[in-house]
C-alpha positions as CSV (number, residue, x, y, z in Angstrom):
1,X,-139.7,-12.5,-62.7
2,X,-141.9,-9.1,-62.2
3,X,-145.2,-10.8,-63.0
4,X,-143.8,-13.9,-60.3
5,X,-143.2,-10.7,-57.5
6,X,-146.3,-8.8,-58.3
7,X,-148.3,-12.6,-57.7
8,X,-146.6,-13.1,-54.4
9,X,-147.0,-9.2,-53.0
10,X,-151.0,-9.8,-54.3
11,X,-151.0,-12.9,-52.0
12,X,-149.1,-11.2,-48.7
13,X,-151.0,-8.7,-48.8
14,X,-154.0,-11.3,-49.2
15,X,-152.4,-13.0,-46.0
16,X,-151.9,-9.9,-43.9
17,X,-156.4,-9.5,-43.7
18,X,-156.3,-12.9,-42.1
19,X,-154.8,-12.9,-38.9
20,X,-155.2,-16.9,-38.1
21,X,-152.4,-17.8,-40.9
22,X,-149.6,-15.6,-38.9
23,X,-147.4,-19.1,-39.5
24,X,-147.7,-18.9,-43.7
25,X,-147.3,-15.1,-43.7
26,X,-143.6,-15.9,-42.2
27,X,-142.6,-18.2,-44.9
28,X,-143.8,-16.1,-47.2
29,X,-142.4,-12.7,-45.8
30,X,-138.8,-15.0,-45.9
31,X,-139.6,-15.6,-49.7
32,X,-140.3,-12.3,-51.2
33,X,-136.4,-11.1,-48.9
34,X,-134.7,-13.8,-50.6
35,X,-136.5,-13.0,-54.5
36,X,-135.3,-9.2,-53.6
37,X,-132.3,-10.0,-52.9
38,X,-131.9,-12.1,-56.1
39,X,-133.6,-9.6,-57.9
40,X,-130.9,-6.8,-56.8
41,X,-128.0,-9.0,-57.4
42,X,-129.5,-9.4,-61.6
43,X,-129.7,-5.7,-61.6
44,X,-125.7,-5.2,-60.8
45,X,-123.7,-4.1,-63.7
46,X,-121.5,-6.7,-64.5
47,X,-118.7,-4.8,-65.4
48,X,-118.1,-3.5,-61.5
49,X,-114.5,-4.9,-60.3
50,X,-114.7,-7.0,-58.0
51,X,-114.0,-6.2,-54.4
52,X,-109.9,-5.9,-53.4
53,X,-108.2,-9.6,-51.9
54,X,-106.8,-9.2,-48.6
55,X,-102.8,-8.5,-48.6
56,X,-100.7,-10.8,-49.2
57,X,-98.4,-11.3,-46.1
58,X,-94.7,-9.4,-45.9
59,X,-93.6,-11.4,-43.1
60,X,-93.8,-15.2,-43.1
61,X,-91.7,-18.1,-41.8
62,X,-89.1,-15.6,-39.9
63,X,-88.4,-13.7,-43.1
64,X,-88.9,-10.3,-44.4
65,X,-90.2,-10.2,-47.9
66,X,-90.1,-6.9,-50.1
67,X,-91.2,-5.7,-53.5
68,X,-88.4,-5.0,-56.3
69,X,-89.5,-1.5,-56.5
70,X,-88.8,-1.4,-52.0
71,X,-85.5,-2.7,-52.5
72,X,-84.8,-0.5,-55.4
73,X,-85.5,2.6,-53.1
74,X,-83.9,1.4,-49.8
75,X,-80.6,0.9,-52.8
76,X,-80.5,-2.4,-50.6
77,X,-76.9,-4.5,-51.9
78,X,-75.5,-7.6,-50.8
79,X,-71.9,-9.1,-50.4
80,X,-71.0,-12.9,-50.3
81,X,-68.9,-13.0,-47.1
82,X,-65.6,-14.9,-47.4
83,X,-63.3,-16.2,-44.6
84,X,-59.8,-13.4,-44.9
85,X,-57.3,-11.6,-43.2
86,X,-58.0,-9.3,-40.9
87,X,-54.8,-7.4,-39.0
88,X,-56.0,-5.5,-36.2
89,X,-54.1,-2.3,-35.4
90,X,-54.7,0.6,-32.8
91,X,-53.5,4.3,-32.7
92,X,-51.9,6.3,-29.7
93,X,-51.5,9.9,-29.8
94,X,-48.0,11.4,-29.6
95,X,-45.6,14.0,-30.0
96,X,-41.3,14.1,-31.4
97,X,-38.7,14.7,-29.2
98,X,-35.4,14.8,-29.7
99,X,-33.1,11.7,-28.9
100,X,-31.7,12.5,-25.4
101,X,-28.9,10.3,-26.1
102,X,-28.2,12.5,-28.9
103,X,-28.9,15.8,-27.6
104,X,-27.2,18.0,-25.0
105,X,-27.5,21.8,-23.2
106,X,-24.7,23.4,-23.6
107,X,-24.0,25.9,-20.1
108,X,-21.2,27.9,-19.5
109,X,-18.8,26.0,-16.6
110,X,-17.8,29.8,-15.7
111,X,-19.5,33.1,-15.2
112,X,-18.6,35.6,-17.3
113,X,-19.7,38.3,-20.4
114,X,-20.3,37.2,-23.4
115,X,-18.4,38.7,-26.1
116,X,-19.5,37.2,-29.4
117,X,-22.1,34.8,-30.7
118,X,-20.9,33.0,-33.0
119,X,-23.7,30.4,-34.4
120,X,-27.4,30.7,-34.5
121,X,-30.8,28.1,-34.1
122,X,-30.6,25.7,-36.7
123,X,-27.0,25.7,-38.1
124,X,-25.1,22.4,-38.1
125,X,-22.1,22.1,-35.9
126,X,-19.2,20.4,-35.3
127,X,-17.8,18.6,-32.7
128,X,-15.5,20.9,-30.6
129,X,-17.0,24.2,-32.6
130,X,-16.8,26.9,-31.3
131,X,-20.5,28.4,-30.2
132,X,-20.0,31.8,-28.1
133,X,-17.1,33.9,-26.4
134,X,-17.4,34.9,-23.1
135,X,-14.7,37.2,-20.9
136,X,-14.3,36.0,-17.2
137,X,-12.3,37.5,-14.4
138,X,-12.8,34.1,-12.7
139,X,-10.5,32.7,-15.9
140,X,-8.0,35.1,-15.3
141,X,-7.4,34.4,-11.9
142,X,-7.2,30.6,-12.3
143,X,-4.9,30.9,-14.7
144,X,-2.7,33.1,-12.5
145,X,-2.8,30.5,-10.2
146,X,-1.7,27.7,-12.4
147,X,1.4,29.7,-13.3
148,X,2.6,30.5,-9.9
149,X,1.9,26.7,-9.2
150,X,3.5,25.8,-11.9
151,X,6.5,28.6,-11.4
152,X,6.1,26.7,-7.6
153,X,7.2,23.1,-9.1
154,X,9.8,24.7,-11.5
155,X,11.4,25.9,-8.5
156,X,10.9,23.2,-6.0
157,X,11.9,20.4,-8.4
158,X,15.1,22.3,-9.0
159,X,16.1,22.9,-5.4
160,X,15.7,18.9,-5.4
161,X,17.9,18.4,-7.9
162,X,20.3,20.3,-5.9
163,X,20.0,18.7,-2.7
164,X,20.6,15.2,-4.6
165,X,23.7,16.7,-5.8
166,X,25.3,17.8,-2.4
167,X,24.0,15.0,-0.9
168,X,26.1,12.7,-3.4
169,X,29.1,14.9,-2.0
170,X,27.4,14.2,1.0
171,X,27.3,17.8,2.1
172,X,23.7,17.6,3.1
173,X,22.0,14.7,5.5
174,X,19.7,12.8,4.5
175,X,16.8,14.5,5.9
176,X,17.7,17.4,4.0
177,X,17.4,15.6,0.7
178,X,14.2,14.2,1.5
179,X,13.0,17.3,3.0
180,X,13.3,18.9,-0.1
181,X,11.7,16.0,-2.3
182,X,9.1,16.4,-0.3
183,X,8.6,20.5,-1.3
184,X,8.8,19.3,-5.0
185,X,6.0,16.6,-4.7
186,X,3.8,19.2,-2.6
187,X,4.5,21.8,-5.8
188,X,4.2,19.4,-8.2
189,X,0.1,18.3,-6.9
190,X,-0.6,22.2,-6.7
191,X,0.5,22.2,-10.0
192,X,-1.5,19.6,-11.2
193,X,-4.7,20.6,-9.3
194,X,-4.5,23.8,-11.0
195,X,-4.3,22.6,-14.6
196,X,-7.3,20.0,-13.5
197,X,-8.8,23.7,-12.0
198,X,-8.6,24.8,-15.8
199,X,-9.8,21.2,-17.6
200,X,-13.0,21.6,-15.2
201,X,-13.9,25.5,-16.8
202,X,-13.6,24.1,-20.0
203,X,-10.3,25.2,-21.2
204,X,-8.9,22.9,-23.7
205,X,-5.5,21.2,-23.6
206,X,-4.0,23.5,-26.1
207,X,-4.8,26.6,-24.7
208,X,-3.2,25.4,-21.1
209,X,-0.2,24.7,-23.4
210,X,-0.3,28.2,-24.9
211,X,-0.5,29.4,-21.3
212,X,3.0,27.3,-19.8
213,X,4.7,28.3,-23.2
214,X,3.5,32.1,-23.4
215,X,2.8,32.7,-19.4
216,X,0.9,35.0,-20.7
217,X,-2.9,35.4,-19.1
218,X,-6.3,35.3,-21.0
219,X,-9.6,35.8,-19.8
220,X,-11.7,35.0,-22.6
221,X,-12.7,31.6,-23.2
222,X,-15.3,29.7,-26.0
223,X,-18.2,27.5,-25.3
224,X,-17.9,24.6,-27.5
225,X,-19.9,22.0,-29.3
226,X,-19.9,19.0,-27.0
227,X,-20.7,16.6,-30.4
228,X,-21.5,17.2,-34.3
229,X,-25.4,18.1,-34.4
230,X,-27.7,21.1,-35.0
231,X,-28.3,23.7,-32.4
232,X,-31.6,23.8,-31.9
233,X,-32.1,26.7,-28.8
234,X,-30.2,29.7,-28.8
235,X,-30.5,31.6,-25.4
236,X,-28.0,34.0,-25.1
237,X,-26.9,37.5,-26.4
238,X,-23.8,39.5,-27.0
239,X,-23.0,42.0,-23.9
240,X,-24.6,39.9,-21.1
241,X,-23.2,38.0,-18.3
242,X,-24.3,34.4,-18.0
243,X,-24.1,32.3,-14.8
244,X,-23.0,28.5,-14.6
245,X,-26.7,27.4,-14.2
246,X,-28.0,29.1,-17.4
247,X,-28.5,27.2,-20.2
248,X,-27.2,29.0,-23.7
249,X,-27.6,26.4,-26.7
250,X,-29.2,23.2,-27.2
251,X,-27.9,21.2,-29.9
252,X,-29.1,17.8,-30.9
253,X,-28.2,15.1,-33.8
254,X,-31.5,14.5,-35.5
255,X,-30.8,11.8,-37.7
256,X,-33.1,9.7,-35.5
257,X,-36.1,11.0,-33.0
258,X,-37.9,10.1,-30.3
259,X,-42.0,9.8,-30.8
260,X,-43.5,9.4,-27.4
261,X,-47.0,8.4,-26.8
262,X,-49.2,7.1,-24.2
263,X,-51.1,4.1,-24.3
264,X,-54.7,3.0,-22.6
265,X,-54.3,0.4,-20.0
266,X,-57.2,-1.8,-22.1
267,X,-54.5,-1.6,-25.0
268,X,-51.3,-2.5,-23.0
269,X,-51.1,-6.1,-24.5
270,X,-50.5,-4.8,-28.3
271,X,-47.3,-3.4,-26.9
272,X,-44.2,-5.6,-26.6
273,X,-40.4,-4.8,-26.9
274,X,-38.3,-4.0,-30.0
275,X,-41.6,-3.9,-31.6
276,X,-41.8,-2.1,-34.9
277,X,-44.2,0.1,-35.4
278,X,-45.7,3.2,-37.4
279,X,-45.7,6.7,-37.2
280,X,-48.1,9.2,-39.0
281,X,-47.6,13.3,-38.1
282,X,-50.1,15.5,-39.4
283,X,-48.0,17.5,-41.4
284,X,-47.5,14.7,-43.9
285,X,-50.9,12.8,-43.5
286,X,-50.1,10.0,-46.6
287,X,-46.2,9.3,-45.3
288,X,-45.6,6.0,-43.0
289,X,-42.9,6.7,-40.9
290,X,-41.6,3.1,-39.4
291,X,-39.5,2.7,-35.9
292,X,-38.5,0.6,-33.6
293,X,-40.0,0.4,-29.5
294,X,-37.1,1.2,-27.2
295,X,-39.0,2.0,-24.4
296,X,-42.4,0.8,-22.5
297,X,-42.6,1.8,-19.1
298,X,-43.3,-0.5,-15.5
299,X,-46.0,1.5,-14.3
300,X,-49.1,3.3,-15.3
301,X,-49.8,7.1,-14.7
302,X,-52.2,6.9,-11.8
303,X,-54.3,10.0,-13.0
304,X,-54.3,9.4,-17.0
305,X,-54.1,5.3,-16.5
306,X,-51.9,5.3,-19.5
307,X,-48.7,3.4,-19.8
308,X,-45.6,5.8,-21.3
309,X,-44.2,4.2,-24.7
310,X,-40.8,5.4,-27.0
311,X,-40.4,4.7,-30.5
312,X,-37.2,5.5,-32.0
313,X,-37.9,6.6,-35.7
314,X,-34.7,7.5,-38.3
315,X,-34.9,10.7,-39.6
316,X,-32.4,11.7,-42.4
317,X,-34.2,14.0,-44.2
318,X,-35.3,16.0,-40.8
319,X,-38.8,15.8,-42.2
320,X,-39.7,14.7,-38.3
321,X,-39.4,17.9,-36.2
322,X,-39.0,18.1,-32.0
323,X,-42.4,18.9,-30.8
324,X,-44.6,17.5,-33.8
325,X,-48.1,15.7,-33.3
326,X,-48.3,12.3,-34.4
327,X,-50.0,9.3,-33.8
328,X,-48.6,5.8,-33.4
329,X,-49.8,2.4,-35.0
330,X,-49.4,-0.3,-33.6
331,X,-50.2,-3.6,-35.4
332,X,-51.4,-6.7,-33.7
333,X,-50.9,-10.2,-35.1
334,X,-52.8,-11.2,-38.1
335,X,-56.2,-13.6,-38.1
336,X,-55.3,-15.6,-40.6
337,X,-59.2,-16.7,-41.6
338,X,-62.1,-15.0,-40.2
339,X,-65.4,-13.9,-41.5
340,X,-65.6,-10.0,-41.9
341,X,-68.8,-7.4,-42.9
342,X,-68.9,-3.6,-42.9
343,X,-70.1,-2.2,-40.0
344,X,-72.9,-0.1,-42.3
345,X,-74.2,-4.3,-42.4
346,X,-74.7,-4.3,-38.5
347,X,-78.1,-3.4,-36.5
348,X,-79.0,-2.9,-33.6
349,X,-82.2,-4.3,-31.4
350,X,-82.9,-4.2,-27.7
351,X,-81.3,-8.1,-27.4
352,X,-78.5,-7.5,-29.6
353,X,-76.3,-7.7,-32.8
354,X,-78.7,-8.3,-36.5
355,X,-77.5,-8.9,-39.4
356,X,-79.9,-9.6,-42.9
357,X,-78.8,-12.7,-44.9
358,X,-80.5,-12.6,-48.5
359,X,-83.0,-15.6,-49.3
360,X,-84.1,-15.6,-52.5
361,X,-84.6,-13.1,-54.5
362,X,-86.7,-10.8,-52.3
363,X,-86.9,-12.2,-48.8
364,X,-84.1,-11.8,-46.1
365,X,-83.6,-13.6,-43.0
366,X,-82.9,-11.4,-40.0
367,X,-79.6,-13.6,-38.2
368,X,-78.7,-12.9,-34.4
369,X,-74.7,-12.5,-34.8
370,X,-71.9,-12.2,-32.7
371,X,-69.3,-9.9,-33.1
372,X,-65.8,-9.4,-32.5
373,X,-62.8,-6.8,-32.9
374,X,-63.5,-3.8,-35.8
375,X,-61.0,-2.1,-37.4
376,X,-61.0,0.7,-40.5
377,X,-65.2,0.2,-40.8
378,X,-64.9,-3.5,-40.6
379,X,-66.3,-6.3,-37.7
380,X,-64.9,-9.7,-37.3
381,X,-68.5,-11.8,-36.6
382,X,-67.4,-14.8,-34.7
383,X,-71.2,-16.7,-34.5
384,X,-74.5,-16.6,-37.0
385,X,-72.8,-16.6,-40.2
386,X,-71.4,-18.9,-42.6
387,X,-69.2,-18.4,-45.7
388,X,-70.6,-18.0,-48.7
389,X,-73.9,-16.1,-47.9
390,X,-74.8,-13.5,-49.5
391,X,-75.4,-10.1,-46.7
392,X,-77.2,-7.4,-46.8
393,X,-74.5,-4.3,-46.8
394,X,-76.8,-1.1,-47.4
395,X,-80.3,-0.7,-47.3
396,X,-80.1,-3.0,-43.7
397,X,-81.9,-0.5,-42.3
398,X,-85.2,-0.1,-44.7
399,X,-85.3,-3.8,-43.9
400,X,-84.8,-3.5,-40.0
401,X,-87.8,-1.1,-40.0
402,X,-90.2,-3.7,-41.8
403,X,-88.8,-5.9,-39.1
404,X,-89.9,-3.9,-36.3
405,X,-93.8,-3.9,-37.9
406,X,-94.2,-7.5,-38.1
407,X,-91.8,-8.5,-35.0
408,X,-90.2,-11.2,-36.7
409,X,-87.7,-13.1,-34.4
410,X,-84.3,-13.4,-35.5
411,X,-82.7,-16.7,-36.1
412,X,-80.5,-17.5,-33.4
């Protein structure tokens, strides 16, 4: 092969001291490139590796394809989706009351000083128990009253009795007689009205008794327990005078309590009567407390737009306390059979839901979805899914990012 070069570069250079063959000196110029050439490619070592193929592609026929070592690092897993349950609840916040229908505040129906105080915040009562003592000139004097009213009758009633005598005899007209009825009715109303005088300042039947038997007067007088409970406000002290309008105790049976809570208008239709329903309070975070709606109100609050809700919750144990936080659950009716993914499975482009159904071993289809309620990190999808596929649950995102490099479009 040298000698065969050496000939031809003798010849060319033979060719190149006579101008007129310009046409051969071409053709034999393109000859000695293409022995070069030849001659170069001999002298390659042919151990050299040959020169890298082009990538295979990642992204083919609308799917994303990845490596075993990619998925091991984006930790992708997959869950067959199955058609189940689904119950659907919300939470409102709210705070415990005590049952007005079981609570009262207990005032004194007469000024006066208070002598003694005889129970304290948070000690069970009785009904009728006596609470406080209190001293009041304005007793004293009604009672006065009742016993001239009823010294009044005493009297009038016996001149009556007198009159009908004589008038039998007939030594007295008729006029007379009933004259003197008359006096006895009149003393007999005042008497009444006093007595009714006493009922209204809250002296008991006995004591009036005491007072007709005795005549003697006394000007101290108890506030009492209206009904059994647990006083619950204390707001008075020995040596003060109290007026009518102050409130002194509050007692209330807590044996059931009020949770109130307000509800979003977009939530109003998972509301309905005698609904029962489940309370959590954050001092005991892993109790269920359950109760029963007694109340929804007709009308929203025009500056919260939240609808006013009462659930009545027993409480035996008094583990529910007026004025604790707590938050109400309200259940919705069950879907029976839906399909359902974690929300970690759902992502998010610019014309909607994604979700990545596994093909194969390695490749993943990128489905458009559509979703419906969520509840506890769970999604209802309603459209793009069937049962039995097998969903990409973590890692959706390493394979959303490949997606966005080769701008796959998502099966619809």
């Amino acid at each position: 092969m040298t000698d065969r070069v050496a000939s031809l570069t003798c010849e060319f250079r033979q060719q190149v001291q006579q101008p007129m063959c310009s046409l051969r000196l071409v053709g034999r110029t393109l000859l000695l490139g293409v022995l070069l050439t030849g001659q170069m490619g001999c002298d390659r070592d042919p151990a050299a590796p040959p020169p890298p193929a082009e990538p295979v592609g990642r992204a083919a026929d609308g799917l994303v394809q990845l490596t075993a070592a990619e998925i091991g690092r984006a930790d992708i897993q997959v869950q067959t989706v199955k058609k189940e349950s689904f119950v659907l609840h919300r939470e409102f916040p709210a705070t415990v009351q005590a049952n007005e229908n079981e609570s009262a505040e207990v005032t004194t129906l007469i000024r006066g000083r208070v002598v003694d105080v005889l129970v304290d915040a948070g000690k069970d009562v009785k009904k009728g128990e006596r609470l406080a003592l209190l001293d009041s000139a304005d007793l004293g004097m009604a009672e006065g009253l009742y016993l001239k009213a009823a010294a009044r009758q005493h009297e009038a009633q016996l001149a009556h009795e007198r009159a009908a005598n004589l008038h039998e005899h007939r030594a007295i007209s008729m006029a007379e007689l009933q004259r003197r009825e008359a006096e006895m009715k009149t003393a007999q109303a005042e008497a009444r009205e006093a007595g009714h005088r006493l009922t209204l300042l809250g002296v008991p039947d006995q004591e009036i008794q005491r007072l007709e038997r005795e005549r003697t007067i006394r000007s101290d007088i108890a506030m009492r327990a209206p009904f059994a409970g647990r006083v619950i406000m204390r707001n008075i002290t020995r040596g003060e005078v109290v007026e009518t309008s102050r409130n002194c105790f509050t007692i209330a049976d807590l044996s059931d309590v009020w949770v109130i809570a307000s509800v979003p208008e977009k939530d109003v239709q998972f509301i309905r009567p005698n609904q029962t329903v489940h309370v959590v309070v954050a001092a005991y975070p892993h109790s269920l407390f359950s109760g029963r709606m007694t109340y929804i109100s007709d009308v929203l609050d025009p500056a919260t737009r939240t609808m006013r809700i009462r659930v009545t919750v027993p409480n035996p144990d008094r583990a529910l306390k007026p004025e604790m936080f707590a938050m109400v659950r309200v259940d919705a009716s069950p879907q029976p059979a839906v399909l359902v993914v974690p929300l970690a499975a759902v992502q998010q482009d610019g014309a909607g839901k994604l979700l990545f159904v596994r093909q194969g071993e390695n490749r993943f289809e990128p489905r458009r979805v559509q979703l419906g309620d969520e509840q506890d990190g769970q999604v209802i999808v309603l459209e793009g899914l069937r049962e039995g596929e097998d969903v990409v649950v973590k890692g959706a995102f390493a394979i959303k990012s490949e997606l966005d490099i080769h701008k796959i479009e998502p099966t619809q």
